[in-house]
Structures are given as structure tokens and as C-alpha cells.
N, C-alpha and C positions, 0 to 999 in steps of 0.2 A: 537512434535506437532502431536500425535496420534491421530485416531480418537475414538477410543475409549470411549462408553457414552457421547460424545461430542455433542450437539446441540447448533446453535448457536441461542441466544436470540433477534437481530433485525434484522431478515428475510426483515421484512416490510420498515426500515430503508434502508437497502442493494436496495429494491424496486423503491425507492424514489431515493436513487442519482442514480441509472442506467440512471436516466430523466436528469442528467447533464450533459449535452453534452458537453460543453465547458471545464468542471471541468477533466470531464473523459478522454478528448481530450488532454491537456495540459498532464495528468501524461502519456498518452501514447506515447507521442510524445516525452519523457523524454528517454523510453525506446527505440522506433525506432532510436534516435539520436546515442544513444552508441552501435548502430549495422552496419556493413560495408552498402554502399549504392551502391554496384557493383552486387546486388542481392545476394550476399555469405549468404545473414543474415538468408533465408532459410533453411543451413544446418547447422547450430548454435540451439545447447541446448540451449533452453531458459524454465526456471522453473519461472511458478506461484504461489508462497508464497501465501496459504490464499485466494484462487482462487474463496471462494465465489461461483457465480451463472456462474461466467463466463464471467464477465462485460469487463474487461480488453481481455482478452484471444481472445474473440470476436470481439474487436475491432483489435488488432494485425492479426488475423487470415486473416481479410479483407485484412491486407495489406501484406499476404502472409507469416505471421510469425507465424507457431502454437506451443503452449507453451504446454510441462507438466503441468499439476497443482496438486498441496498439498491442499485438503482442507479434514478438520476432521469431519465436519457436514459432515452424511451420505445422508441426503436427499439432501443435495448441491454436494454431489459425485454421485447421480444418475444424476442432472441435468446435469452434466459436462460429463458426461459418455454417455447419451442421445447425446450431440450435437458431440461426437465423439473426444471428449479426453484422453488424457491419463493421470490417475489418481491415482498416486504415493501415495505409503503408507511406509512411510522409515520406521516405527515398522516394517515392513516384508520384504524389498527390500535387496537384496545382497547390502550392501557402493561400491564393485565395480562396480554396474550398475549406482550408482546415484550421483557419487561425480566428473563427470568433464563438470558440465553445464558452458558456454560459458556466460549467464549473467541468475541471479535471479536477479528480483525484486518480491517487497512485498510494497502490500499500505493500508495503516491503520491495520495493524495486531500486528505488537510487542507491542502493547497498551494491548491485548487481551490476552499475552502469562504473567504469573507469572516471571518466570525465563527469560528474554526477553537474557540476559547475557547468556546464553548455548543455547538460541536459537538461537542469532545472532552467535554464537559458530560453530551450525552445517551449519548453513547457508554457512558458510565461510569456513567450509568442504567441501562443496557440490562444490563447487566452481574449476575448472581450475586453474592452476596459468597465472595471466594476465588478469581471469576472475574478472568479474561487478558486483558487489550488490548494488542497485536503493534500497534505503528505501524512504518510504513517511509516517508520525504518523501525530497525535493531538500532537496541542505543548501549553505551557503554563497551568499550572495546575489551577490559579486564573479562568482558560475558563471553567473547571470543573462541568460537571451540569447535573441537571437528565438524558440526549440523554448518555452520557460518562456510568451512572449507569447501566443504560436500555440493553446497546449491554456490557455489562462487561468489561468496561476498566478498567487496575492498575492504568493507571498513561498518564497525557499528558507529551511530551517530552521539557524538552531547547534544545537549540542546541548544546549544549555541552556537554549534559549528553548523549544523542544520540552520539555525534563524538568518549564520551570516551568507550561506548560500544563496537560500530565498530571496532576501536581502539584496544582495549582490546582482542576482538577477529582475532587480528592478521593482520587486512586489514590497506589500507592506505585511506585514507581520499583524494576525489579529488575534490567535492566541498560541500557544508555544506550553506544552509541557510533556514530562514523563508518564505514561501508563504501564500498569502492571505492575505495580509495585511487589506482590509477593512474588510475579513472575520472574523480576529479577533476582531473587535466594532460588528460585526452581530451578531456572537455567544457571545459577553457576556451579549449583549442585550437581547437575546432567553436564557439567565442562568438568568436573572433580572426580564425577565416578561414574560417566556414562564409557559404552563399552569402546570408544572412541572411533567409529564408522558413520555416526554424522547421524544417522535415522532417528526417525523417532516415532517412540511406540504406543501404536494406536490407542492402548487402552490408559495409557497413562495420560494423553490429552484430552481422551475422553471425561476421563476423571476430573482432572485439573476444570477443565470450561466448565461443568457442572456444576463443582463442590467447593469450589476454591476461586474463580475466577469472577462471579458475583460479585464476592469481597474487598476480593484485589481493588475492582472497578470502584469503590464504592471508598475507598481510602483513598484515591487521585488525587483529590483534592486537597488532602492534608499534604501528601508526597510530590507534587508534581513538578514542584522546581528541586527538588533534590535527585531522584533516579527512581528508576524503573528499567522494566525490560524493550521498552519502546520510546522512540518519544513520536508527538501529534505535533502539525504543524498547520495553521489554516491561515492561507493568506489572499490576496484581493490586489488585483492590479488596478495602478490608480487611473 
């Protein structure tokens, strides 16, 4: 995942759900869980896969955890470099400075990557043994719709094509399900009758992380081997 000629095409996208606070809150609280709670989780390598603007990183940073980040958009590598990141470039990095992070996660990214299979590959390089890989994708391909075209996704994920990835790349699988359960009738709704330009509007995710996304969170449980608008994946190399 070089950065190389890389720009990423839904800047404005990336804009809009920074506004989900509950959305964003939930995937980070994914990531604080599988870290010690005795303060240790400070001296813990922790890598941001696809670090974007810094939405994630920022939010972890508050609660005392600052992460590397990986991202190939160079003007997303100024932003991240501005709030005082450090901002890994594995085309250039010695593998023995960057392969014993304590947990990577990566959210909505191996949608974005071709080869997702050598990229979950180095991922699980990069990795400790004993260490975490938190993946979170677009799941269900029928969700497929111009927003998916717009930011350059391959492919939305099953959960099972995701587990054989991981899998594949050597890790073990420690849980595996669908989120967002009413996200999924949202988003095929906004694929049926959205204005088909890919965007999405501000106040309507507003809304949704508020008023509706609680809930969603809150049925997982019952739904999570059946679909959703995402699936979670957390796995630990042995």
C-alpha cells in the first residue's frame, strides 16, 4: 500500500462520517478493548492501516493511545504529520523497524486495495506474535452502489470471504460478524433511490449515528452471522 501517485477520491465522503460520532465511537472502542486496561496500552505499537485524515487516531490519541499511521494519499500524510504523527511508508521502512506492532487495525480499507490477499499478507507481517488485526469492510456486494464506485471500492465483503482471507494470511480468527444491521436496508435504500453521484448527505448521517444507529448496534448480536452493512473481523497471530 505505497503511496505513490495515490490520491484518494472521497476526501468529502471521509468528511461526512468524521460527523458520526457514535459510528466512529463504537469501531474505536473495538480497538481500546483488545488493549490492557492497567495503562500498559500506552507503550503498545499500535498501527493505523489507511489512516485517512486521522479520524480514528484522534479519537484513540484522547484516550492516551497514539497510533503510527499508513496512509498513501500524500495530502492525508501532510494532515497526519500536522497533528504530529508518525507516518510510515513500508516502500521505504527497514521490515525490522515495522514488523512487531502489538495491534493493527484497519477500517473500511481492504475494499480499496486490489490484491486485499497480500495485503492482509503484510499486515500479518507487521504483526507481533500474540499480536491483533481489528479489520472492519463494506459487506454484502447486492449494497453495491455509486458511494462504493466514487471512493474506488473492488468488492464489499461476506463474512466468510473476509474470515478466509485472514485465514489465508496465517492469523486465527477470534471473532467474525455482521454490524449494522438496519444499516444494511439504509444503504440499499440510498443504492434504489439515492441521486446516484456516490455522496452522502451530511445531515442524513447525522441523523442516522444519532437516532437509529444506537439500535442497529444493539441487535448485532441477534443479526451478526446473518448481514449487516459491515462485517468485523478480529484476529491474533499465533
Amino acid at each position: 500500500m505505497g503511496s505513490s501517485n495515490f490520491a484518494y477520491t472521497g476526501c468529502d465522503n471521509l468528511e461526512v462520517m468524521a460527523r458520526a460520532v457514535n459510528y466512529n465511537t463504537f469501531l474505536v472502542d473495538i480497538v481500546d478493548r483488545r488493549l490492557p486496561a492497567d495503562g500498559a496500552a500506552a507503550d503498545l505499537r499500535v498501527l493505523d492501516f489507511g489512516a485517512g485524515s486521522g479520524t480514528y487516531a484522534d479519537m484513540l490519541a484522547e484516550r492516551g493511545i497514539v497510533p503510527e499511521c499508513l496512509e498513501p494519499d500524500e495530502e492525508l500524510q501532510h494532515v497526519l504529520r500536522a497533528k504530529g504523527y508518525k507516518v510510515v511508508d513500508f516502500d521505504a521502512a527497514d521490515p525490522s523497524e515495522t514488523e512487531q506492532y502489538d495491534l493493527i487495525y484497519t477500517f473500511n480499507v481492504l475494499e480499496h486495495i486490489k490484491d486485499d490477499q497480500s495485503a492482509a499478507e503484510q499486515l500479518a507481517s507487521l504483526l507481533r506474535p500474540g499480536g491483533t488485526l481489528v479489520v472492519y469492510v463494506p459487506a454484502m456486494e447486492i449494497l453495491f452502489s455509486a458511494m462504493d464506485h466514487k471512493v474506488c471500492h473492488y468488492r464489499r465483503y461476506r463474512r466468510t470471504q473476509l474470515n478466509r482471507v485472514l485465514r489465508n494470511a496465517g492469523l486465527d480468527i477470534d471473532r467474525s460478524r455482521y454490524c449494522d444491521p438496519i444499516g444494511f436496508f439504509a444503504t440499499l435504500a440510498y443504492k434504489l433511490v439515492g441521486s446516484g453521484d456516490g455522496d452522502l448527505n451530511p445531515r442524513s448521517i447525522e441523523l442516522y449515528d444519532r437516532a437509529v444507529f444506537p439500535l442497529s448496534r444493539a441487535m448485532q448480536p441477534l443479526t451478526g452471522r446473518m448481514f449487516g452493512k459491515n462485517v468485523l473481523a478480529v484476529a491474533t497471530k499465533p
